[in-house]
C-alpha positions in Angstrom: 160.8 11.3 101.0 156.5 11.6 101.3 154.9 12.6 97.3 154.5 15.9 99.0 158.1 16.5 99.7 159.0 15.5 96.8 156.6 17.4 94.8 157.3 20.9 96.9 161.6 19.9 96.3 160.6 19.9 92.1 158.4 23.3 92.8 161.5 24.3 94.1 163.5 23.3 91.2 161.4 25.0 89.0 161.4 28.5 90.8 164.5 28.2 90.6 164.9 27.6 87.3 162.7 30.8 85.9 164.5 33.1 88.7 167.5 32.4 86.7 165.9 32.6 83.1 164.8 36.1 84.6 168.4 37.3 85.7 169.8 35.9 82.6 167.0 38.0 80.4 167.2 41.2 82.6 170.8 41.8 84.0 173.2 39.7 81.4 171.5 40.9 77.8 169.0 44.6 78.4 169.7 45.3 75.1 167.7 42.7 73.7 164.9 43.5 76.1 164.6 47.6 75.4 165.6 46.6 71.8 162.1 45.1 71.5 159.8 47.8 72.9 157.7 50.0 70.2 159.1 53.4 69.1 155.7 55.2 69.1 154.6 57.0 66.0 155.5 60.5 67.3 157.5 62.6 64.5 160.4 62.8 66.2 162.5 64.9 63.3 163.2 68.4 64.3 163.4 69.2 60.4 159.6 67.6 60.1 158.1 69.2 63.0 159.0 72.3 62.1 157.7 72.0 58.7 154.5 70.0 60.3 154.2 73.5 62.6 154.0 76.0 59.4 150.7 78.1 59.9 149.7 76.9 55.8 147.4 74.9 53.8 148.9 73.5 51.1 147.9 70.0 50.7 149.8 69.6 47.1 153.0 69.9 48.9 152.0 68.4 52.1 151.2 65.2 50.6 154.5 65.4 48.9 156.3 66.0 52.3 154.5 63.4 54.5 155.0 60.7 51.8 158.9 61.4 51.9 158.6 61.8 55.7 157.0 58.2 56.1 159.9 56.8 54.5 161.6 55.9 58.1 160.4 52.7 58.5 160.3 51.2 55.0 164.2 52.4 55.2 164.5 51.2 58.6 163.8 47.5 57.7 165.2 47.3 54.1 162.3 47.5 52.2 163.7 48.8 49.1 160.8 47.6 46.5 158.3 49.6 48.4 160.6 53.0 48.6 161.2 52.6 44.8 157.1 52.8 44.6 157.2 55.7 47.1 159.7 57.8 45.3 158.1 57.0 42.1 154.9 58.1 43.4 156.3 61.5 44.6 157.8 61.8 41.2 153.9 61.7 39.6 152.9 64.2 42.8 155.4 66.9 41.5 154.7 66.3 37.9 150.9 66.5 38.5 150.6 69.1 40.9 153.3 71.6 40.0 151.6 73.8 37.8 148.6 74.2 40.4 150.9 75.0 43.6 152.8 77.8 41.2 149.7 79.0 39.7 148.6 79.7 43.8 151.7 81.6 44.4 152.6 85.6 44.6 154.1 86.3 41.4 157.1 87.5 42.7 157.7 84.1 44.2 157.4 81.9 40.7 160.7 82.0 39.5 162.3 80.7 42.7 159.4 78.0 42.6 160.7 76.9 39.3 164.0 76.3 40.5 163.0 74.9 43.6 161.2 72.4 41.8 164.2 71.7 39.2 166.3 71.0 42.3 163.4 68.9 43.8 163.5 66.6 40.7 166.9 66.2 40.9 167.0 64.9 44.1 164.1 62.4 43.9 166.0 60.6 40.5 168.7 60.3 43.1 166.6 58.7 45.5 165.2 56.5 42.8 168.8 55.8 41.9 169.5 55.0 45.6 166.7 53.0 46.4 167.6 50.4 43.2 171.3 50.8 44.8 169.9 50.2 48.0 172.2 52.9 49.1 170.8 53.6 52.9 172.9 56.3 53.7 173.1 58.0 50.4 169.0 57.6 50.3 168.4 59.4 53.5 170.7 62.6 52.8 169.2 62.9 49.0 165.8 62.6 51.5 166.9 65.1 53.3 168.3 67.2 50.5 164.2 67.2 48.9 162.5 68.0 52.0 164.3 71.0 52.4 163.1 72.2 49.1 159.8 71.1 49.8 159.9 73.1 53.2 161.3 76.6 50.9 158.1 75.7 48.7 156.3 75.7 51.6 157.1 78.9 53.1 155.8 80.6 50.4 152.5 80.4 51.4 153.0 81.7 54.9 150.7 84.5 55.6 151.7 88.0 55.1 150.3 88.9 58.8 151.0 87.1 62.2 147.9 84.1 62.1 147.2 84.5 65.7 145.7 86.3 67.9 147.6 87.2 71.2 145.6 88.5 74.2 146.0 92.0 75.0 146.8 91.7 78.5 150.0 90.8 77.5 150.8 93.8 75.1 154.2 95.4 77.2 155.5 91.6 76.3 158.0 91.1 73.4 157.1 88.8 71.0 158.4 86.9 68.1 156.4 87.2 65.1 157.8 84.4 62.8 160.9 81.8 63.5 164.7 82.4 64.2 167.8 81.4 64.0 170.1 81.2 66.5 173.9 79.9 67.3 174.7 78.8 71.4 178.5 78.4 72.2 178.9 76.5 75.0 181.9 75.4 76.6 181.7 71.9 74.5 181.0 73.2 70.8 177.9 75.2 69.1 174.8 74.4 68.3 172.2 76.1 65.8 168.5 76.1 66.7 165.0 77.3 64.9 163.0 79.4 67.4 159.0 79.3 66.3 157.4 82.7 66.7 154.1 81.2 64.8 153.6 78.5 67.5 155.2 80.2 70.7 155.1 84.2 70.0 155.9 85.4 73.6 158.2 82.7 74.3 160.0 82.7 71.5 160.0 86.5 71.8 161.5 86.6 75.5 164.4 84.2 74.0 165.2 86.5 71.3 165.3 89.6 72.7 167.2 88.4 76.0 169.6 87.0 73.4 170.1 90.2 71.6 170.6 91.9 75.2 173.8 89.5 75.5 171.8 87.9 78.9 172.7 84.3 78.3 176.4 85.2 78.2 178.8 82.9 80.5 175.6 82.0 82.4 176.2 78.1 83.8 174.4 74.9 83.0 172.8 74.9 86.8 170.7 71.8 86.2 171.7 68.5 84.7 169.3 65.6 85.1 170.8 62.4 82.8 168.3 61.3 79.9 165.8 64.5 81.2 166.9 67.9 81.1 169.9 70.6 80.9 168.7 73.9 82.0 170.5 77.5 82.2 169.4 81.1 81.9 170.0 81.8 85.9 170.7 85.7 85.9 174.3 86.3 88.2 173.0 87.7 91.7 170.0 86.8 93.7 167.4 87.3 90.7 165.7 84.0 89.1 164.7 86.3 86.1 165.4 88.8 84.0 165.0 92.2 85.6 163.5 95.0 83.7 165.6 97.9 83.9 162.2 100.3 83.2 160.6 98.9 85.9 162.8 97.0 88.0 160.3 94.1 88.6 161.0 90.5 87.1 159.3 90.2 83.7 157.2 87.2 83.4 156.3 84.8 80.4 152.7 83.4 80.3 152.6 79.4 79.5 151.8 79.2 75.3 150.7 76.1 74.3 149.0 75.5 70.6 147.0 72.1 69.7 146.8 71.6 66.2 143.2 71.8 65.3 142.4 74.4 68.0 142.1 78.1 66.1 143.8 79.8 69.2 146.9 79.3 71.0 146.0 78.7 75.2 147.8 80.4 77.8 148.4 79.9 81.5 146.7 76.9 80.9 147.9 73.0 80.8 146.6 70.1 79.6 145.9 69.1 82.7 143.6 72.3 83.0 142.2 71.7 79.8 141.0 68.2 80.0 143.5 67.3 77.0 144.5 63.6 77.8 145.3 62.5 74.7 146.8 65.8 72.5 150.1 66.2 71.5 150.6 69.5 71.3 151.8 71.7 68.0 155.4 71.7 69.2 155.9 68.6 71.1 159.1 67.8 73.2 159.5 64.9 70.8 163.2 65.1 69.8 166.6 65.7 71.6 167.3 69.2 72.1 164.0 70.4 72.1 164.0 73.6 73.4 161.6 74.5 76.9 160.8 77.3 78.9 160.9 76.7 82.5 158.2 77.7 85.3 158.4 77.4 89.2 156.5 74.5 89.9 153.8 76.5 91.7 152.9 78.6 89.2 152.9 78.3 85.3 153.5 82.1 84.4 155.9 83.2 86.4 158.9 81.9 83.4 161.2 84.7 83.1 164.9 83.6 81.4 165.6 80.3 82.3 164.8 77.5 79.3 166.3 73.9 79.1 167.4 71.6 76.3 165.2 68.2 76.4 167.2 64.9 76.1 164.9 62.9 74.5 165.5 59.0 75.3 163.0 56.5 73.6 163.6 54.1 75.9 162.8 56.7 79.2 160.8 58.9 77.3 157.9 56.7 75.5 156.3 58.9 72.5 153.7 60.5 73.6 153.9 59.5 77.6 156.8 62.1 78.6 156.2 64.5 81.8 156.3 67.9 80.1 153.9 68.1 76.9 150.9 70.4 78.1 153.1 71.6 81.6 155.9 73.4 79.7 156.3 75.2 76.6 158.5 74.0 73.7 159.6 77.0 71.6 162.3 75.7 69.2 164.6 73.0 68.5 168.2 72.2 67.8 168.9 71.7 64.2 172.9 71.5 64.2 174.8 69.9 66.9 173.1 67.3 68.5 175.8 66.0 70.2 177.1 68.5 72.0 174.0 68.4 74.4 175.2 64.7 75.5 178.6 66.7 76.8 177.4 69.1 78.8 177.2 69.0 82.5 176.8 71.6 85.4 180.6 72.3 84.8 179.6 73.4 81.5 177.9 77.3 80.5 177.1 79.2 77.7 180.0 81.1 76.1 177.0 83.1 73.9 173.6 83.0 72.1 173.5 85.1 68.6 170.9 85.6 66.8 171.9 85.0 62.8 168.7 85.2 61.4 165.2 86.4 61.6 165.5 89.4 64.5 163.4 91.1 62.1 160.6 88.8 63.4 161.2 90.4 66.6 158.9 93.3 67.9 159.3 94.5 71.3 155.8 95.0 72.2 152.3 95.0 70.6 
């Protein structure tokens, strides 16, 4: 055998040998390899968007929050020294600052602050009790447990009028003027979900008030795309939208989009149309069972009933990178049963949406 033969049968040899360190890397252990890729920074906590989303300024309490929030990772990987610091930092915060975020309140509102606050302290002992334990699962309900207080704080300073301004051209729509709560039966199990009327007024308003009229009842799941989307809210009969009995034309929902920083929500516009590269937008489709309003793919404000559920995936869905932020709106999110939405299929439907709190929000035109 000539050097060169013998040179191109080693080459060989060696191509060979990375074509089976590849198979052996990619098809016999995947976990290992999507096990390694970067989560992304994006809040992916229903509870914590929601409360992120609150038209207020309160830093006091939003330094409080955010430092309980940024907990994940330091729980994640064990770090139990630097919670203990945490927790016992948010201890000072509420001891410092809670005479000055009472003071700022409406009077009526003081005595239910005090209480909050009791409750508040009694749940961050136990998470300094945990953290020494190193109790992981006791630590994050007790989390939990305190940023729901701090989110009832926080609602206190919501403004006594609607913050934004919605164009007048869309003054025959409904529209949501706060958040709601509502139950959907499926043919799985229930789920409860927040709708936000601050961040997604006519959206959230065209949800509640077709869920009032009983229109989502025994409609079927009629798309089901794995790790992507469920989507119902397909009207019986050849309408793809409600029908307004008034009228009898199909009544459309503009696309609502807010960016934080930007003093006015944008409609019928997408990022895309906006230049916005970069923005994640107010409500984000960040979490499984986010909750979207659909659009023909030709036009962006011709949504009339039919929403869908995002499955979020970390894996398919990098933070920040997904197809739908800035094309779609996100109007609410699932709060309660998560796992239902992993059940469904296009066997599945709707049994009912009700509406258990906050139709008072609701006003049926301008």
């Amino acid at each position: 055998m000539s050097p060169m033969q013998k040179f191109l049968s080693n080459l060989n040899k060696n191509y060979l040998f990375v074509l089976i360190l590849l198979i052996h890397i990619f098809l016999l252990k995947p976990v290992q390899v999507f096990a390694d890729l970067p989560n992304g920074n994006a809040v992916k906590d229903p509870n914590a968007i929601l409360r992120n989303s609150l038209p207020i300024e309160q830093k006091e309490l939003q330094e409080l929050q955010h430092k309980l929030e940024d907990t994940s990772d330091l729980v994640r990987g064990g770090r139990w020294p630097s919670l203990t610091k945490t927790v016992t930092k948010c201890q000072s915060l509420v001891k410092k600052n809670k005479e000055k975020i009472i003071n700022k309140l409406n009077p009526s509102y003081k005595d239910l602050a005090n209480n909050l606050f009791l409750n508040l302290n009694e749940e961050l002992e136990s998470l300094s009790i945990e953290a020494k334990n190193k109790d992981k699962y006791a630590f994050i309900n007790s989390r939990k447990n305190a940023l729901d207080k701090i989110g009832e704080l926080e609602e206190f300073f919501l403004p006594n009028s609607f913050p934004y301004e919605i164009p007048n051209e869309f003054d025959d729509l409904p529209r949501l003027l706060g958040r709601a709560t509502v139950r959907i039966k499926t043919t799985k199990g229930q789920m409860d979900a927040i709708i936000d009327g601050y961040n997604a007024p006519l959206t959230g308003g065209a949800f509640i008030d077709l869920s009032l009229k009983n229109f989502y009842n025994d409609l079927p799941i009629n798309r089901a795309e794995e790790f992507f989307v469920l989507q119902t809210g397909d009207p019986k009969g050849d309408a793809i939208g409600y029908i307004d009995p008034e009228t009898n034309i199909e009544r459309h929902v503009p696309l609502e989009i807010r960016v934080p920083g930007e003093p006015e929500t944008f409609y019928n516009e997408t990022f895309e149309d906006l230049g916005f590269y970069t923005e994640t937008p107010t409500l984000p489709f960040a979490t499984l069972g986010t909750l979207g309003w659909s659009h023909s793919s030709a036009e962006v404000n011709d949504g009339s009933s039919q929403f869908f559920f995002f499955l979020y995936e970390a894996e398919l869905n990098p933070a920040g990178r997904n197809l739908i932020d800035g094309r779609n709106a996100a109007f609410g999110y699932v709060v309660e049963g998560f796992d239902i939405l992993e059940d469904l299929t296009m066997d599945d439907k709707i049994i009912s949406i009700e509406v258990i709190e906050g139709e008072n929000n609701l006003k049926a035109h301008a």
